[in-house]
N, C-alpha and C positions, 0 to 999 in steps of 0.2 A: 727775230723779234727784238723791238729795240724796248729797252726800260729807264724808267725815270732816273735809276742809281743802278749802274750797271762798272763791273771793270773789277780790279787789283784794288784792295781796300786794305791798309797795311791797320791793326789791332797795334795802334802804335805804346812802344813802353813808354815810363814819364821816368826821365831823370830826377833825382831826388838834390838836393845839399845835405850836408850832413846831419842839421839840423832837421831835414827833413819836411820844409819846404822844396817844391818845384825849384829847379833850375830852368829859368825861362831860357837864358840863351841858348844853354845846351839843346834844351827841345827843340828852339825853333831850326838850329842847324840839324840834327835827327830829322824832321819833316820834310824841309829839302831834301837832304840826300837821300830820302827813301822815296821822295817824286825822281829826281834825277836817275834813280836805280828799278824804277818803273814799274813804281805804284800808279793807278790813275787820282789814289786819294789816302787820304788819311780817316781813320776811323778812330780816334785820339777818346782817352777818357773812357776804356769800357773796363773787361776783367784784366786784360793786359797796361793797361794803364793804371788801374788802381783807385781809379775813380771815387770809389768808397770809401779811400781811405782821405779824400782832400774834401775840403769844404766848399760852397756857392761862388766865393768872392776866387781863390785856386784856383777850381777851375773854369773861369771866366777869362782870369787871367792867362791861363794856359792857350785857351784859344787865340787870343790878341798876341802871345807871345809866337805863334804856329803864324800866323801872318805876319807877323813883324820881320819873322825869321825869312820871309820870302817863298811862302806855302801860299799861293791864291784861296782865298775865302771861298772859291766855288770846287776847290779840294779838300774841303773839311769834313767829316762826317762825325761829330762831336757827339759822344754820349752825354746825355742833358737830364737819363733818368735821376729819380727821389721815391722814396716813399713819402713826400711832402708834396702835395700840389702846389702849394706856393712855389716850394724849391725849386721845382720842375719848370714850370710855368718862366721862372726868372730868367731860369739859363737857358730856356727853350728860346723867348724871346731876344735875350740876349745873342745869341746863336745866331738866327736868323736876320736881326738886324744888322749884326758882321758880314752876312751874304753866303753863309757855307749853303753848302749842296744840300745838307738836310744832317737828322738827329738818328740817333739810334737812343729808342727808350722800353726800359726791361719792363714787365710788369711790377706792383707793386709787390713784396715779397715779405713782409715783414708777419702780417696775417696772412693765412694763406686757403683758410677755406672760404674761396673765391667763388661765387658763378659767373659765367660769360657774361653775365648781365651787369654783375658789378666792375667787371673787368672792362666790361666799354663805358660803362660810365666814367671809371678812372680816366681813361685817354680822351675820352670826350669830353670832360669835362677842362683839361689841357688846352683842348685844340682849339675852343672856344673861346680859354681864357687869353691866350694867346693872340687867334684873332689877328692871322695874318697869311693871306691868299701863299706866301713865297714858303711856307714851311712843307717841309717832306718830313717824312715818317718812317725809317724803318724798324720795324718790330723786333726786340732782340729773343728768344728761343732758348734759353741755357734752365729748363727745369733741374738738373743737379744742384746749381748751387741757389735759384731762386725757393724750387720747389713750387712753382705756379706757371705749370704748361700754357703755352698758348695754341689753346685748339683751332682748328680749321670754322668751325662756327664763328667763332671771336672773330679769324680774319674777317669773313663772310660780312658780317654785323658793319666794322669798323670799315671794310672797302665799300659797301653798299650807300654807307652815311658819309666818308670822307674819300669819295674817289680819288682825291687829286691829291688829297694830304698823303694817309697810310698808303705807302706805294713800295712795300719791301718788307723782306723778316731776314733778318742773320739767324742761319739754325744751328746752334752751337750742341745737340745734342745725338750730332754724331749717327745717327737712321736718315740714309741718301733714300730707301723707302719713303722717307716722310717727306722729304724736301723735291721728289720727284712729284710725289702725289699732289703737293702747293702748286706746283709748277701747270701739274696740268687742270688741277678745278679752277685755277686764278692767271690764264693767259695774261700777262703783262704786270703781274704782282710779281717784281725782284726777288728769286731766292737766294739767298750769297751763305756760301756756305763759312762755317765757323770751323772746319780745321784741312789744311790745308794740303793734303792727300785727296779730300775730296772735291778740290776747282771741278776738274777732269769730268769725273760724274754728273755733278752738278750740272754742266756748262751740256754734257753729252744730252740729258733731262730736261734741257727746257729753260735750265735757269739764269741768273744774269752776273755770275761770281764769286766774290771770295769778301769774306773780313779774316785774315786770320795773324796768329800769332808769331810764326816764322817770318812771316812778310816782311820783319823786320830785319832780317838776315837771308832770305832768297827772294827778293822781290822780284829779280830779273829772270827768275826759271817761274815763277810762278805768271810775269808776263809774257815769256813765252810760250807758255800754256795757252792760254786766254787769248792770245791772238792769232794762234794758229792749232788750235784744237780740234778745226774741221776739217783740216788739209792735207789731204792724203800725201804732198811732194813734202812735209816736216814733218812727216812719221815719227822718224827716227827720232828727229831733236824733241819735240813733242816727249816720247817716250823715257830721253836720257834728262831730259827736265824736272819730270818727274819722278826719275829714278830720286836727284839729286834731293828735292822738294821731300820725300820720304824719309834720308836720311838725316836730312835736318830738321826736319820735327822729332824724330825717335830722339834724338841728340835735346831737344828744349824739353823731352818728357823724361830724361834719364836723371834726373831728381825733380824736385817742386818747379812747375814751369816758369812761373812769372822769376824768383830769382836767377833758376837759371838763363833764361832769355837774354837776362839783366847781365848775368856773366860771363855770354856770348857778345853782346854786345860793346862791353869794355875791352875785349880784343878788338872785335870788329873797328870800334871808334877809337883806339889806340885811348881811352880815357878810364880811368878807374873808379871814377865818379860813377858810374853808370852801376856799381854795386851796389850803390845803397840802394835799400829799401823796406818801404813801411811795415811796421810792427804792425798785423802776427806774424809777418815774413819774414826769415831770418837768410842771412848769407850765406850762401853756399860753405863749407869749409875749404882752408887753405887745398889741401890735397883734392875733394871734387871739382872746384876751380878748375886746379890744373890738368885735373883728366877732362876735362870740360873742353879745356884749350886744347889740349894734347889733339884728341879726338878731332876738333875742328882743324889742327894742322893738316892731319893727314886726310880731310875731307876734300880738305884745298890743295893735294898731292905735294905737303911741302916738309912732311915726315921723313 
């Protein structure tokens, strides 16, 4: 079964300066090399980017920076949520008018005793304001940190009124139970899972992929996952893909993920820029760093 947003979705980090604006160049070279390292896309602007913590005009820019940098506008998959309908609406359209693949947008979070009824009105009232046939939707699923689940009703409600737009959900909360059961009430609604042990599952299920956080450090085990997960002659590789894809998630969870990520990444990119980051998040310490690094040496058999 083929899907509207299907593939290796990299949960891309955002360089910071030290002031604490975006580093546009930095990012747009990151975007490349996580296509060239075989991502089908970028999924820029969510919990891993930090989105929450930059303003409209930011990350507006960041997306223009992600093309500039040599990342095709139909490889974008921009998070464009707000608790602001205007907000949303802006960078929604904005979005779209650049030509990305489509948005990933969270429920509104801030209130949070929601019914499905208010909760389609939020995205519907979006998609309207918006008001443009090329916009895709995927639904992002992270009740932990939003605290406003998105039930299989909601899907229901939103695919039956915007078939062509809402066409996906990132399930970031970790129950392949729940991301199987999507898969099979909603033939051709994209499930992309949100952590990245679970492609495998997912993809075994019905579903059509990944957004996740590692992807910015195993993109290439994670696309060999996903293009050969049905094939019984790449068993093996398949399997030691995975093995590796495990290890290096345990690795981005073995303190606070998003800095850690961030100080995987400053090896990875030989840059130390790649440290900073936004208040309430604080830097890893000098000594977890380097066990950080250590660890990733001998991942990469070079201890």
């Amino acid at each position: 079964m083929s899907f509207a947003i299907e593939g290796v979705y990299c949960a891309a980090a955002t360089p910071l300066k030290t002031d604490g604006t975006p580093d546009l160049d930095l990012f747009g070279k990151h975007t490349r090399a996580l296509i060239e390292e075989g991502c089908h896309g970028i999924a820029m602007l969510g919990s891993t980017g930090e989105a929450s913590s930059f303003g409209v005009r930011e990350r507006m820019d960041l997306v223009e920076a992600a093309i500039e940098g040599g990342t095709l506008p139909g490889q974008l998959l921009p998070g464009t949520s707000s608790n602001s309908v205007t907000d949303a609406v802006e960078m929604t359209r904005h979005a779209v008018q650049a030509g990305v693949k489509g948005v990933v947008m969270l429920p509104p979070f801030y209130y949070t005793a929601f019914s499905d009824e208010s909760l389609f009105r939020f995205y519907a009232s979006i998609i309207e304001k918006v008001n443009d046939d090329r916009l895709k939707i995927v639904l992002y699923h992270i009740p932990l940190l939003t605290g406003v689940p998105i039930s299989h009703s909601l899907i229901e409600m939103l695919v039956r009124a915007f078939p062509d737009t809402v066409v996906g959900i990132k399930d970031s909360d970790g129950k392949i139970e729940n991301m199987h059961a999507i898969s099979v009430r909603f033939p051709g609604f994209g499930v992309l899972a949100g952590a990245d042990p679970l492609l495998l599952p997912v993809l075994q299920g019905g579903g059509a992929g990944c957004i996740t956080a590692s992807s910015n450090l195993v993109a290439r085990e994670l696309r060999l996952v996903y293009d050969h997960w049905d094939g019984p002659a790449k068993a093996e590789e398949v399997k030691a893909a995975q093995d590796v894809i495990v290890a290096w998630r345990n690795l981005t969870n073995s303190y606070t993920q998003l800095p850690t990520v961030k100080t995987m990444l400053a090896k990875r990119r030989g840059d130390l820029g790649w440290l900073n980051v936004h208040p309430p998040f604080s830097p890893l310490s000098q000594s977890e760093a380097e066990k950080v690094w250590s660890t990733m040496d001998a991942l990469e058999g070079r201890a």
